[in-house]
mmCIF file of the N, C-alpha and C atoms, coordinates in Angstrom:
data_MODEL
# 
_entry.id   MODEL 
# 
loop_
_atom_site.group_PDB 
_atom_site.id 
_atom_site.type_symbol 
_atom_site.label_atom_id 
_atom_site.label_alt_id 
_atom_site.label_comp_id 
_atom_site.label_asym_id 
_atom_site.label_entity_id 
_atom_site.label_seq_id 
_atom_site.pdbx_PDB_ins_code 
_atom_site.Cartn_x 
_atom_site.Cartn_y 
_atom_site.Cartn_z 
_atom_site.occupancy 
_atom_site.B_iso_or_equiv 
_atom_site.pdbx_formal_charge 
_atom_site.auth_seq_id 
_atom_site.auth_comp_id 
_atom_site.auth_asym_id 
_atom_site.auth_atom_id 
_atom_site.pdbx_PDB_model_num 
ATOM 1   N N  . UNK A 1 1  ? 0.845   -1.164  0.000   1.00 0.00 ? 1  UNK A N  1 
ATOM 2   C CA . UNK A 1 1  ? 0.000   0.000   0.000   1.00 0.00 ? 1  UNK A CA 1 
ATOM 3   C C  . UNK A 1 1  ? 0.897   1.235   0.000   1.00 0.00 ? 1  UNK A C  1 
ATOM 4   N N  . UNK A 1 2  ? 0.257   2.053   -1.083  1.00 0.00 ? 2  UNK A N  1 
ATOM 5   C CA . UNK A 1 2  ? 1.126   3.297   -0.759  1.00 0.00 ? 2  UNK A CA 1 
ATOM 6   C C  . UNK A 1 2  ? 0.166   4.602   -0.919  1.00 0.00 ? 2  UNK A C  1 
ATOM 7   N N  . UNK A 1 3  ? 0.682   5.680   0.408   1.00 0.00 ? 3  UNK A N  1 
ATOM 8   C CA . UNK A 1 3  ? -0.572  6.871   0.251   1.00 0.00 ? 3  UNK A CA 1 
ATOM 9   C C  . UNK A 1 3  ? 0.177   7.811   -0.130  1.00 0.00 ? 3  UNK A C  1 
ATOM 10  N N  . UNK A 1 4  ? -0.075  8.825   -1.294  1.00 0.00 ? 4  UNK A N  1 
ATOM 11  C CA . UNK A 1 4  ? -0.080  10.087  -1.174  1.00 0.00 ? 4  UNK A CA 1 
ATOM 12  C C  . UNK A 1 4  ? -0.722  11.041  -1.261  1.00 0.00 ? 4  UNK A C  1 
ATOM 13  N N  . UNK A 1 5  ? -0.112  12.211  -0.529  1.00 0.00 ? 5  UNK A N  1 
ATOM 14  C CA . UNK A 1 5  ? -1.085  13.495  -0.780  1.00 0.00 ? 5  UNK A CA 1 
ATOM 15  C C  . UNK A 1 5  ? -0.156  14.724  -1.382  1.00 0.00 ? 5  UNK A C  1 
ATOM 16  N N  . UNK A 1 6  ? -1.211  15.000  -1.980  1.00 0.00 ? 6  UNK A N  1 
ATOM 17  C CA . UNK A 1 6  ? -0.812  16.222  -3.006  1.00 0.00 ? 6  UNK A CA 1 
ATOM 18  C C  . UNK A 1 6  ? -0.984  17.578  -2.205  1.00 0.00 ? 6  UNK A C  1 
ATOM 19  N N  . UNK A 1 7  ? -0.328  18.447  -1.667  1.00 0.00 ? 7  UNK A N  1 
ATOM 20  C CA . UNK A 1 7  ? -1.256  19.760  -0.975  1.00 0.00 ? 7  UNK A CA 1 
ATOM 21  C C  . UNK A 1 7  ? -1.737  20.586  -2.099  1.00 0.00 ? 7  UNK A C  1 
ATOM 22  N N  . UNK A 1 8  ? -1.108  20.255  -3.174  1.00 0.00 ? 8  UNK A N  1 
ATOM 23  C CA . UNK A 1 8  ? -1.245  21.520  -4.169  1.00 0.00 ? 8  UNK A CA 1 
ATOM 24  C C  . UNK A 1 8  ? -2.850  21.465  -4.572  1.00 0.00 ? 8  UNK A C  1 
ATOM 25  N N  . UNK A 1 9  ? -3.047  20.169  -4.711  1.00 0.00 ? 9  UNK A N  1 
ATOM 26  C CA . UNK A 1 9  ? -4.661  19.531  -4.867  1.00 0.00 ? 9  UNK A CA 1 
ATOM 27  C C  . UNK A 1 9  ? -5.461  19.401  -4.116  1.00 0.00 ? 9  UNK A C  1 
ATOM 28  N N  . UNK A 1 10 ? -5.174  18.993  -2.347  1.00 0.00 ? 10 UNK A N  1 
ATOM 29  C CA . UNK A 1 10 ? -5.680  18.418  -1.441  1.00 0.00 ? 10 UNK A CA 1 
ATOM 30  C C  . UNK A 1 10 ? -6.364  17.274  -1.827  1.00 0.00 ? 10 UNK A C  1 
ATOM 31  N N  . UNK A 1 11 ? -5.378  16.200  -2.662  1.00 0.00 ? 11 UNK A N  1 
ATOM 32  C CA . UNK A 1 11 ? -5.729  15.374  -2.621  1.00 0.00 ? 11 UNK A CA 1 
ATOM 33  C C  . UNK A 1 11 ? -5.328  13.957  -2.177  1.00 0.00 ? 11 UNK A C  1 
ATOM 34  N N  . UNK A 1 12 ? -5.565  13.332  -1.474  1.00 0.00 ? 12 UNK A N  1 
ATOM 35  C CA . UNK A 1 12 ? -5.030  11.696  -0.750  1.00 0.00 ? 12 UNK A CA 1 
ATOM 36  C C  . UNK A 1 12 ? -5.313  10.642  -1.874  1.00 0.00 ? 12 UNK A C  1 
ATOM 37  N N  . UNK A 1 13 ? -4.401  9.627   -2.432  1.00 0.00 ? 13 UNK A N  1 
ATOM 38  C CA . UNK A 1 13 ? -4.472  8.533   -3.263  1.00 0.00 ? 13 UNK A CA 1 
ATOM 39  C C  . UNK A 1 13 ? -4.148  7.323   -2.309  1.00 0.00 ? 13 UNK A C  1 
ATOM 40  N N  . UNK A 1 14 ? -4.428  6.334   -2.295  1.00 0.00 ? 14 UNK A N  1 
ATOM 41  C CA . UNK A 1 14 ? -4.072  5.370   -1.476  1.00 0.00 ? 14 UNK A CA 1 
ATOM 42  C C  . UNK A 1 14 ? -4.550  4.332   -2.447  1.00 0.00 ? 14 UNK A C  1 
ATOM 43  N N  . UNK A 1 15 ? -2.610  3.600   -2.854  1.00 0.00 ? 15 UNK A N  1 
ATOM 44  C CA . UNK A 1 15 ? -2.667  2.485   -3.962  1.00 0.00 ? 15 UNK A CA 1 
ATOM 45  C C  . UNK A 1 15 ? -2.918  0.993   -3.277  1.00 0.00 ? 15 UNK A C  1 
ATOM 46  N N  . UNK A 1 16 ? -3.472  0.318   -3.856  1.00 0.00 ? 16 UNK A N  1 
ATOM 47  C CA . UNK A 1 16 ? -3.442  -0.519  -2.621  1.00 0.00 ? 16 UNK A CA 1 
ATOM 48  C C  . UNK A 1 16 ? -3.155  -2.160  -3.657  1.00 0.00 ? 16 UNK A C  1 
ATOM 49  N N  . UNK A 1 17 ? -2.340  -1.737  -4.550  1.00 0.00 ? 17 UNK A N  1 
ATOM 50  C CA . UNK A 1 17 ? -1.626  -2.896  -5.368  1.00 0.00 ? 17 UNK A CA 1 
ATOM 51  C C  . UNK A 1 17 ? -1.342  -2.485  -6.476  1.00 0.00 ? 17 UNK A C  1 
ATOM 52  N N  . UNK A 1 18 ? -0.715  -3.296  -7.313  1.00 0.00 ? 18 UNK A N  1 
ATOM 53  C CA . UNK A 1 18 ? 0.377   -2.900  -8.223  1.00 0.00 ? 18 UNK A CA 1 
ATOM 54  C C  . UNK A 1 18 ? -0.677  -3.140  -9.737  1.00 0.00 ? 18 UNK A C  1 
ATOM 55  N N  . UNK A 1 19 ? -2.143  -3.380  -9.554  1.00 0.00 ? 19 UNK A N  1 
ATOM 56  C CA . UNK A 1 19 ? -2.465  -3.422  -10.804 1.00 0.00 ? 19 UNK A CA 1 
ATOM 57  C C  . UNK A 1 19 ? -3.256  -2.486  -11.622 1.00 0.00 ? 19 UNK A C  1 
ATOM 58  N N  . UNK A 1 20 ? -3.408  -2.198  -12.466 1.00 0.00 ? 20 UNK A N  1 
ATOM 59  C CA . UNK A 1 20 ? -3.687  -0.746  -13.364 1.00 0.00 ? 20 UNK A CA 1 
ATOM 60  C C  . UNK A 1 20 ? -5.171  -0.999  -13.092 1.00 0.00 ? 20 UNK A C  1 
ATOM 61  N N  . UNK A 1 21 ? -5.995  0.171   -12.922 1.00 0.00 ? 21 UNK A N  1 
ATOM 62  C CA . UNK A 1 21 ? -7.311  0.141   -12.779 1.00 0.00 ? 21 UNK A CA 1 
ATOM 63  C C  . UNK A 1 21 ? -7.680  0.362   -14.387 1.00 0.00 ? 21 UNK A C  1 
ATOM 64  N N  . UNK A 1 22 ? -9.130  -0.368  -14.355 1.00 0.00 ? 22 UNK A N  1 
ATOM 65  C CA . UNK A 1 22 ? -9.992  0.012   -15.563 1.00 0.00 ? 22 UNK A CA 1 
ATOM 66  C C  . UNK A 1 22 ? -11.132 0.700   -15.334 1.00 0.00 ? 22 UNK A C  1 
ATOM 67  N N  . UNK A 1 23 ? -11.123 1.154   -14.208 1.00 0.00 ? 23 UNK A N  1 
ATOM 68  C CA . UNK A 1 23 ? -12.791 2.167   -13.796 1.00 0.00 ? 23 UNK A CA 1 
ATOM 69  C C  . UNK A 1 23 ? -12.682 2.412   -12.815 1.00 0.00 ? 23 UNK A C  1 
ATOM 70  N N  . UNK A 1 24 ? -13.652 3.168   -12.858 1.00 0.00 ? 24 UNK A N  1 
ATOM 71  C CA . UNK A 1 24 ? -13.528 3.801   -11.118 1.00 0.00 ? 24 UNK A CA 1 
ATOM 72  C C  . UNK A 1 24 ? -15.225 4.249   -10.877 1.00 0.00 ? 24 UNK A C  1 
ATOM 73  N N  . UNK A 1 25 ? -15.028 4.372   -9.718  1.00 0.00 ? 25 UNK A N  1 
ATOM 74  C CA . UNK A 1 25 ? -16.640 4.063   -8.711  1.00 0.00 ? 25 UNK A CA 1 
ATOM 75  C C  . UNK A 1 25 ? -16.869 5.011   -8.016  1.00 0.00 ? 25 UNK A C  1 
ATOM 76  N N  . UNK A 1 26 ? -17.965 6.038   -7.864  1.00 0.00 ? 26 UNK A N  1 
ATOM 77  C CA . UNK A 1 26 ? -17.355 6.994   -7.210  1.00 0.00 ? 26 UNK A CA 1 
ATOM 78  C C  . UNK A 1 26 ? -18.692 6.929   -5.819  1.00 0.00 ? 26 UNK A C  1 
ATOM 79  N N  . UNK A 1 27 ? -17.759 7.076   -4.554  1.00 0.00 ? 27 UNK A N  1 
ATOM 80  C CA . UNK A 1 27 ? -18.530 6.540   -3.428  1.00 0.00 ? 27 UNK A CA 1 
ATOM 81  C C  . UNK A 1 27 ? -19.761 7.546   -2.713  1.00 0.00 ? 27 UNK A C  1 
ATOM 82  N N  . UNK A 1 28 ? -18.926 8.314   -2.716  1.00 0.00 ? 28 UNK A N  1 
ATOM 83  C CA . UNK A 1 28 ? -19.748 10.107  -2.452  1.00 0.00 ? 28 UNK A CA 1 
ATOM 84  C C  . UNK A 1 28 ? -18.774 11.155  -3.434  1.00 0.00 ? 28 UNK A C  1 
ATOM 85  N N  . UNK A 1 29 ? -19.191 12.616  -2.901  1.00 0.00 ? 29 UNK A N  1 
ATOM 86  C CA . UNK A 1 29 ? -18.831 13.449  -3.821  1.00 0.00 ? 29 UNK A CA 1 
ATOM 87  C C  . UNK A 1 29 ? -17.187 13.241  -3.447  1.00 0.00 ? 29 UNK A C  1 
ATOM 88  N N  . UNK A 1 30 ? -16.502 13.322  -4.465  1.00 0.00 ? 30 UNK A N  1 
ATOM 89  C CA . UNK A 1 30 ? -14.814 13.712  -4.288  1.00 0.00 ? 30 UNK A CA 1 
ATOM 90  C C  . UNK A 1 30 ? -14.287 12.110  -3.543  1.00 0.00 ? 30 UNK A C  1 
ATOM 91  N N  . UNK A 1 31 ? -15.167 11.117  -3.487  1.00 0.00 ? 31 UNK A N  1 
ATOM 92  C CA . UNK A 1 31 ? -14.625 10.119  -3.009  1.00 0.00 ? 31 UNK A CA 1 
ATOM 93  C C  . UNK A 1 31 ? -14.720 8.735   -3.847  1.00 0.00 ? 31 UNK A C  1 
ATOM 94  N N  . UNK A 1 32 ? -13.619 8.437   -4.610  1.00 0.00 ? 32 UNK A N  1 
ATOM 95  C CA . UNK A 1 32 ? -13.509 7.528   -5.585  1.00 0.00 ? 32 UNK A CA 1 
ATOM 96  C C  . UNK A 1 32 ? -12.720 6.213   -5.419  1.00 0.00 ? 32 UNK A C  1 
ATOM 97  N N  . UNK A 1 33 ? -13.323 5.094   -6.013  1.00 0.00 ? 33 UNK A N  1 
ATOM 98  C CA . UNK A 1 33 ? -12.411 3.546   -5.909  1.00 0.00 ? 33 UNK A CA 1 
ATOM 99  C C  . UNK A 1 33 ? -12.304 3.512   -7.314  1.00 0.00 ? 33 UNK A C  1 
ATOM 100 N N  . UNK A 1 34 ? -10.620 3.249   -7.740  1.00 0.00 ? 34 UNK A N  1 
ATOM 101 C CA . UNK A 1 34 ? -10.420 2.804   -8.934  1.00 0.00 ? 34 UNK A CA 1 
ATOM 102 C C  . UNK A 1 34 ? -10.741 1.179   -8.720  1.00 0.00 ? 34 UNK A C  1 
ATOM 103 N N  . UNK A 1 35 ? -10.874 0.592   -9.952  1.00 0.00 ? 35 UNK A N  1 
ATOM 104 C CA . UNK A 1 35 ? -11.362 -0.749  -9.606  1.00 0.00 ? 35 UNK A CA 1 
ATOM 105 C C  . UNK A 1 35 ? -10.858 -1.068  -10.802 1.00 0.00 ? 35 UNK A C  1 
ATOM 106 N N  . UNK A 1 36 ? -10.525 -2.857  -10.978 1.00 0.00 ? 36 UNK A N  1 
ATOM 107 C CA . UNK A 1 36 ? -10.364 -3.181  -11.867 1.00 0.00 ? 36 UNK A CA 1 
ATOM 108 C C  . UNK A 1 36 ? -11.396 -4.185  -12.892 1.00 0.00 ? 36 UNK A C  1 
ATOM 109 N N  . UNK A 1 37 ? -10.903 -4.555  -14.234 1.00 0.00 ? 37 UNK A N  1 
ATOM 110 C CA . UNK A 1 37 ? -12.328 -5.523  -15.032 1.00 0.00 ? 37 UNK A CA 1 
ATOM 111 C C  . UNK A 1 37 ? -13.230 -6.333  -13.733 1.00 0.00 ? 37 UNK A C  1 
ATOM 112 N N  . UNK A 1 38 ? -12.452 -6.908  -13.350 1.00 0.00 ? 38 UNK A N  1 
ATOM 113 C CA . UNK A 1 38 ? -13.118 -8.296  -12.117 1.00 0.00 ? 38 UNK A CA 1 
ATOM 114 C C  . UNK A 1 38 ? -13.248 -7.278  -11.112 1.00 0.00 ? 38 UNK A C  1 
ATOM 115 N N  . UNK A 1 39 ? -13.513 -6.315  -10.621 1.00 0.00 ? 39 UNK A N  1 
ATOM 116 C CA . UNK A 1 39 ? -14.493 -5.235  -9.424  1.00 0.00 ? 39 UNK A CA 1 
ATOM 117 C C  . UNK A 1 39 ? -13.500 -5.358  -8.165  1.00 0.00 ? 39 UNK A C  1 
ATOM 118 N N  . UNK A 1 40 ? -11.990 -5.651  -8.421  1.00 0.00 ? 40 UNK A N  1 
ATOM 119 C CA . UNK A 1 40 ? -11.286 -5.736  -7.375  1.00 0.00 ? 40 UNK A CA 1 
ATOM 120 C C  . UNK A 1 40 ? -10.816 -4.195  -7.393  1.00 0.00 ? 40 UNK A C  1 
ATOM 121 N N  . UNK A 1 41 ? -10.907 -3.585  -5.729  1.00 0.00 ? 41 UNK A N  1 
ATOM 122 C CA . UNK A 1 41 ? -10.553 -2.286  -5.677  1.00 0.00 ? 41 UNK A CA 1 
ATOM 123 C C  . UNK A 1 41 ? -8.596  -2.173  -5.240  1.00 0.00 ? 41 UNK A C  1 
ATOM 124 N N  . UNK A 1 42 ? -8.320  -1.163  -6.185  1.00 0.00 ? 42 UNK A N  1 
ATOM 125 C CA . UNK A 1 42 ? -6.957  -1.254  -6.194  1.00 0.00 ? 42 UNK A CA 1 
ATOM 126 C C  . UNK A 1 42 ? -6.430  0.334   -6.473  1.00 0.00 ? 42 UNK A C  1 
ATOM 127 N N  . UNK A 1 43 ? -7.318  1.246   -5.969  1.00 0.00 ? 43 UNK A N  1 
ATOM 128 C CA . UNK A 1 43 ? -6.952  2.522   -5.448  1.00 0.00 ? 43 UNK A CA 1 
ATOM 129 C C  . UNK A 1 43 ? -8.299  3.323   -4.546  1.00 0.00 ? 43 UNK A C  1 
ATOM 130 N N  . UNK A 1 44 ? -8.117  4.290   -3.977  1.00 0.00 ? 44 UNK A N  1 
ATOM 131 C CA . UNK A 1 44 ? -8.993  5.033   -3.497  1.00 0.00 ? 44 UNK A CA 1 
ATOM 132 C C  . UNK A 1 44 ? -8.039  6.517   -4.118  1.00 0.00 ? 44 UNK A C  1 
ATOM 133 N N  . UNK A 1 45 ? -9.406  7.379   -4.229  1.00 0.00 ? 45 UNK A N  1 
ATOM 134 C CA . UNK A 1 45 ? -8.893  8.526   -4.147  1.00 0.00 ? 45 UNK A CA 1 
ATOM 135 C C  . UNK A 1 45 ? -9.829  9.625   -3.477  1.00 0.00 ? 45 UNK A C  1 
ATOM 136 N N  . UNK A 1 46 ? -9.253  10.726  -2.489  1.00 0.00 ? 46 UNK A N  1 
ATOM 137 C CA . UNK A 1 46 ? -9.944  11.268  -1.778  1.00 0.00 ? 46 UNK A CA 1 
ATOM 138 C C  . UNK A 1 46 ? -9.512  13.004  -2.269  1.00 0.00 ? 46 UNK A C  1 
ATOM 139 N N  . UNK A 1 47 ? -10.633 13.489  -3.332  1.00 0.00 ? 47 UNK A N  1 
ATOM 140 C CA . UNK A 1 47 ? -10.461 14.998  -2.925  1.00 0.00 ? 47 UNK A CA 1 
ATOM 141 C C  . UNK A 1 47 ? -10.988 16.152  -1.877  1.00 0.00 ? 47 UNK A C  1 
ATOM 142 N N  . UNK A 1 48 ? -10.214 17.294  -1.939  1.00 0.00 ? 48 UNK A N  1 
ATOM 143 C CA . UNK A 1 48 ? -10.488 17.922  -1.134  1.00 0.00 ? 48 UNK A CA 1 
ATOM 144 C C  . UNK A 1 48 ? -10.599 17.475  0.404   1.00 0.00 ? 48 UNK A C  1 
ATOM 145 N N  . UNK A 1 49 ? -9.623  16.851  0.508   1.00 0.00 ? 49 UNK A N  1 
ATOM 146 C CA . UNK A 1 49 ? -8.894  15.576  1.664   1.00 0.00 ? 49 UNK A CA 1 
ATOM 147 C C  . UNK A 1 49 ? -8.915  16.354  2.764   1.00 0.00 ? 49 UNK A C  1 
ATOM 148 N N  . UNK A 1 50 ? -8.344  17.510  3.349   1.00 0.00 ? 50 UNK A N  1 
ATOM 149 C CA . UNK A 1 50 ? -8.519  18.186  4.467   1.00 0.00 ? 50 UNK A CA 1 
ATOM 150 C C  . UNK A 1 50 ? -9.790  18.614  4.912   1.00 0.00 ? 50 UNK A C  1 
ATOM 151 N N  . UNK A 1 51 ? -11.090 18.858  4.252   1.00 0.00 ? 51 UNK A N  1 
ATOM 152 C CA . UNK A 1 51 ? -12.314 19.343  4.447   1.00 0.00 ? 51 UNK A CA 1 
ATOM 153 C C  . UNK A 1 51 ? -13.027 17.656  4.983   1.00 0.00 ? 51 UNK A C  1 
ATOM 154 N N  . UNK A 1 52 ? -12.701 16.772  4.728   1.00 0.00 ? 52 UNK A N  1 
ATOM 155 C CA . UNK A 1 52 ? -13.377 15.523  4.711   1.00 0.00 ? 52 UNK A CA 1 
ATOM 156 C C  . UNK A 1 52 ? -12.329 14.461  6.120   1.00 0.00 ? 52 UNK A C  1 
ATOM 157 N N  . UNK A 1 53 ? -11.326 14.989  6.167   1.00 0.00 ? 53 UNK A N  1 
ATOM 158 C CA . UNK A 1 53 ? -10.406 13.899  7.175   1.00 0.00 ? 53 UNK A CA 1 
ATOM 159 C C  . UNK A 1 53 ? -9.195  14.883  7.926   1.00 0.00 ? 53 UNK A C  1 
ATOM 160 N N  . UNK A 1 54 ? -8.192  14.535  8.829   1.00 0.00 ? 54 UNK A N  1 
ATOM 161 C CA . UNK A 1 54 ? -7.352  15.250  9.606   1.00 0.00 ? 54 UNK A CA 1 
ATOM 162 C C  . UNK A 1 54 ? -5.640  14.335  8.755   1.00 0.00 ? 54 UNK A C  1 
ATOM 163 N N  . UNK A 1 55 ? -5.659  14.696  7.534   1.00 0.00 ? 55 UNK A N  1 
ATOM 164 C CA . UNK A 1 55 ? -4.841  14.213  6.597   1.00 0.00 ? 55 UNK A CA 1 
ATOM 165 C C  . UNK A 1 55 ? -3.536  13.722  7.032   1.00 0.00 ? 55 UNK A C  1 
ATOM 166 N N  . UNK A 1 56 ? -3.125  14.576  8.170   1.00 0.00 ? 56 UNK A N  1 
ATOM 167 C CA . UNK A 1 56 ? -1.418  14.217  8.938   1.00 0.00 ? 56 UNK A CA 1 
ATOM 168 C C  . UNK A 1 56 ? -1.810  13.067  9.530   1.00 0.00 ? 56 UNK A C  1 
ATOM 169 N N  . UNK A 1 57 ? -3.285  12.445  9.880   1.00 0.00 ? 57 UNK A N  1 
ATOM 170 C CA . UNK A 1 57 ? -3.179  11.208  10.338  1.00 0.00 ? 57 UNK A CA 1 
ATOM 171 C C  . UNK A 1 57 ? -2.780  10.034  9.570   1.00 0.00 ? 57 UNK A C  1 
ATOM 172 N N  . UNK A 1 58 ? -3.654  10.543  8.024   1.00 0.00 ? 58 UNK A N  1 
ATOM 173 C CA . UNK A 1 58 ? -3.403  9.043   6.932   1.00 0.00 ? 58 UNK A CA 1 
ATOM 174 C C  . UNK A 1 58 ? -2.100  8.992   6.769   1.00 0.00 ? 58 UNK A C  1 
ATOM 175 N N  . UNK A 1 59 ? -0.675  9.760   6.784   1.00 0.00 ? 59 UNK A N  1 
ATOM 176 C CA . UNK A 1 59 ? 0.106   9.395   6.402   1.00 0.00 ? 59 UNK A CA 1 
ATOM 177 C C  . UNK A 1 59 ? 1.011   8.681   7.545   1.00 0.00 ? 59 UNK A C  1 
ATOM 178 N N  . UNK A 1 60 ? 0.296   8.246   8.827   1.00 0.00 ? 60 UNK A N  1 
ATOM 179 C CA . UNK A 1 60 ? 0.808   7.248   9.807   1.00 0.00 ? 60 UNK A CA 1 
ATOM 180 C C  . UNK A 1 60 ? -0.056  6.470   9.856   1.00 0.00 ? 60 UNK A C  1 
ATOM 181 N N  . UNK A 1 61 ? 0.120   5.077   10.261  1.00 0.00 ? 61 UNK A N  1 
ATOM 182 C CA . UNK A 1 61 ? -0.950  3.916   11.167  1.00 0.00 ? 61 UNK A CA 1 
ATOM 183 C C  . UNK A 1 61 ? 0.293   2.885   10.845  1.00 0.00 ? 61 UNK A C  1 
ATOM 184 N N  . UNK A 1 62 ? -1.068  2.479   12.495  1.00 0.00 ? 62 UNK A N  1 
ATOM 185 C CA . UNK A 1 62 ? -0.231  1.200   12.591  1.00 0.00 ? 62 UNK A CA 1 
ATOM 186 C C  . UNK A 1 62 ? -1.178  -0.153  12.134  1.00 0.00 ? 62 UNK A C  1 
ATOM 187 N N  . UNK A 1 63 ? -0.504  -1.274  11.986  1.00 0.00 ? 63 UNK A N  1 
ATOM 188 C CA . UNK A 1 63 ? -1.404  -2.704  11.586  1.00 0.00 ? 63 UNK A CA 1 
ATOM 189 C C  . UNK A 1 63 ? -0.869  -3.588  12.641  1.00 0.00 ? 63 UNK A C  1 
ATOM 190 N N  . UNK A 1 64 ? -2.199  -4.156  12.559  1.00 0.00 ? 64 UNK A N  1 
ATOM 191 C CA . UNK A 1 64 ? -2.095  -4.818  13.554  1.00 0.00 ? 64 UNK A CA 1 
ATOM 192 C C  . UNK A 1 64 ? -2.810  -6.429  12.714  1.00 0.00 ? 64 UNK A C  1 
ATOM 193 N N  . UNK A 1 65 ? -2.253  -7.062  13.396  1.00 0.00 ? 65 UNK A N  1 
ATOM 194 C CA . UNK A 1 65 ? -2.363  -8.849  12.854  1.00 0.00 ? 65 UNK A CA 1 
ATOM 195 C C  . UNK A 1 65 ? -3.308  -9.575  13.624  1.00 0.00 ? 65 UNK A C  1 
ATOM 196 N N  . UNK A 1 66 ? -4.051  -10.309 13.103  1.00 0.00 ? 66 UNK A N  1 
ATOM 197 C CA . UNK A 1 66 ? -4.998  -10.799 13.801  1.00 0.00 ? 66 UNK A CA 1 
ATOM 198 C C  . UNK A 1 66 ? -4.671  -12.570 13.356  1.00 0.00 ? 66 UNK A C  1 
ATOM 199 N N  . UNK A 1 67 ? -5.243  -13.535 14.232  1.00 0.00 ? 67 UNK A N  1 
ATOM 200 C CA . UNK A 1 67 ? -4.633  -14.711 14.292  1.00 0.00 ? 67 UNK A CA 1 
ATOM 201 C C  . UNK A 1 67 ? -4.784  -15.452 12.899  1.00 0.00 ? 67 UNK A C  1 
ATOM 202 N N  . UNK A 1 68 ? -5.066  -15.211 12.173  1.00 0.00 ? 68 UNK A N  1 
ATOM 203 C CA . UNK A 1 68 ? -5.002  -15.704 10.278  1.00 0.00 ? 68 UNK A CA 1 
ATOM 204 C C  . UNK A 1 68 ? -3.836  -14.848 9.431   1.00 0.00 ? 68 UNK A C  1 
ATOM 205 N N  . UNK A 1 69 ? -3.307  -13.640 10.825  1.00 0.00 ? 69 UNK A N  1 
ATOM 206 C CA . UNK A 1 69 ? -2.007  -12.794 9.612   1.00 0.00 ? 69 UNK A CA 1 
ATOM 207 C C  . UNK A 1 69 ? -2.568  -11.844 8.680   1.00 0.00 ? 69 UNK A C  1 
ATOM 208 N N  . UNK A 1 70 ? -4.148  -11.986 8.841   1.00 0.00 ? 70 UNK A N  1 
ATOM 209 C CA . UNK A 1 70 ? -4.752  -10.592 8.575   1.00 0.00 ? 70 UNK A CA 1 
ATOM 210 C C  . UNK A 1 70 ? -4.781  -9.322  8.986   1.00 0.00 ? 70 UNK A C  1 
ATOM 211 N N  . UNK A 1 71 ? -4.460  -8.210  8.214   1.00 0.00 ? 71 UNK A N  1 
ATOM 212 C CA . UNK A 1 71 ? -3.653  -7.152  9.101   1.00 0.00 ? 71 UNK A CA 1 
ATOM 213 C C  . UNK A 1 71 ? -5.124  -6.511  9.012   1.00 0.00 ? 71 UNK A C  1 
ATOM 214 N N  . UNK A 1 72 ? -5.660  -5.534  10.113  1.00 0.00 ? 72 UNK A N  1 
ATOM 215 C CA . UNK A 1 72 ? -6.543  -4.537  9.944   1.00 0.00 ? 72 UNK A CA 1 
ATOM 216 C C  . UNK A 1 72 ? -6.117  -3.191  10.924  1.00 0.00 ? 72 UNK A C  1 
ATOM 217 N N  . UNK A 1 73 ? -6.529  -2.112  10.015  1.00 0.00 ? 73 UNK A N  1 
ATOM 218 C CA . UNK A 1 73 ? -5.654  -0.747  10.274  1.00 0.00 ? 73 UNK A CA 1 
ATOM 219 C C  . UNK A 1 73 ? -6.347  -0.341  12.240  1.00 0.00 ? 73 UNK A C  1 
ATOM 220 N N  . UNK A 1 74 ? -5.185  -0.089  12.536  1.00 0.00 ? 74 UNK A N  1 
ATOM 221 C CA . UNK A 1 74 ? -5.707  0.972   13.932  1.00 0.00 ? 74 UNK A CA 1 
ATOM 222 C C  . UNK A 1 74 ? -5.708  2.280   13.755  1.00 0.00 ? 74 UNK A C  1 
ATOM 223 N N  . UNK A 1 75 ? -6.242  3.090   14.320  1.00 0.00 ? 75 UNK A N  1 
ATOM 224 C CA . UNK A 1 75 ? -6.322  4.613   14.234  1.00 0.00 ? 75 UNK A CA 1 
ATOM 225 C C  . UNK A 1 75 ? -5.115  4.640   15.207  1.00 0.00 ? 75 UNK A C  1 
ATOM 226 N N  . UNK A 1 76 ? -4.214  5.965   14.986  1.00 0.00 ? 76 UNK A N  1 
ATOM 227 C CA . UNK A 1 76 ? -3.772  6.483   16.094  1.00 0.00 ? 76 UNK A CA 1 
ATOM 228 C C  . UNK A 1 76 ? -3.375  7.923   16.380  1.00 0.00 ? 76 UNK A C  1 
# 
């Protein structure tokens, strides 16, 4: 996974694998999933990222493992 943010845009991308999207989904206003043919999501993109979230947070977290080695995100 990799996040960035743009300030120039206020915008947050968060890749979340290495494969090229063919569409994208858009969840609410300014809030989009690239997706690929088979509906697997393999980006998010968040505009106008500071009005919607506290942005210095997305670019920390921690994971945490759960007993299958499934990681799910903590806030911190």
């Amino acid at each position: 996974m990799k996040v960035q943010y743009d300030t120039e845009a206020d915008a947050i991308y968060i890749k979340l694998g290495n494969q090229k999207p063919d569409g994208v989904v858009e969840m609410s206003e300014g809030v989009n999933l690239d997706t690929t043919s088979d509906d697997k999501i393999v980006g998010i993109e968040i505009l106008n990222a500071s009005k919607k979230m506290n942005v210095k947070t997305i670019l920390s977290y921690e994971l945490a493992l759960d007993k299958e080695g499934i990681g799910s995100p903590l806030h911190s």
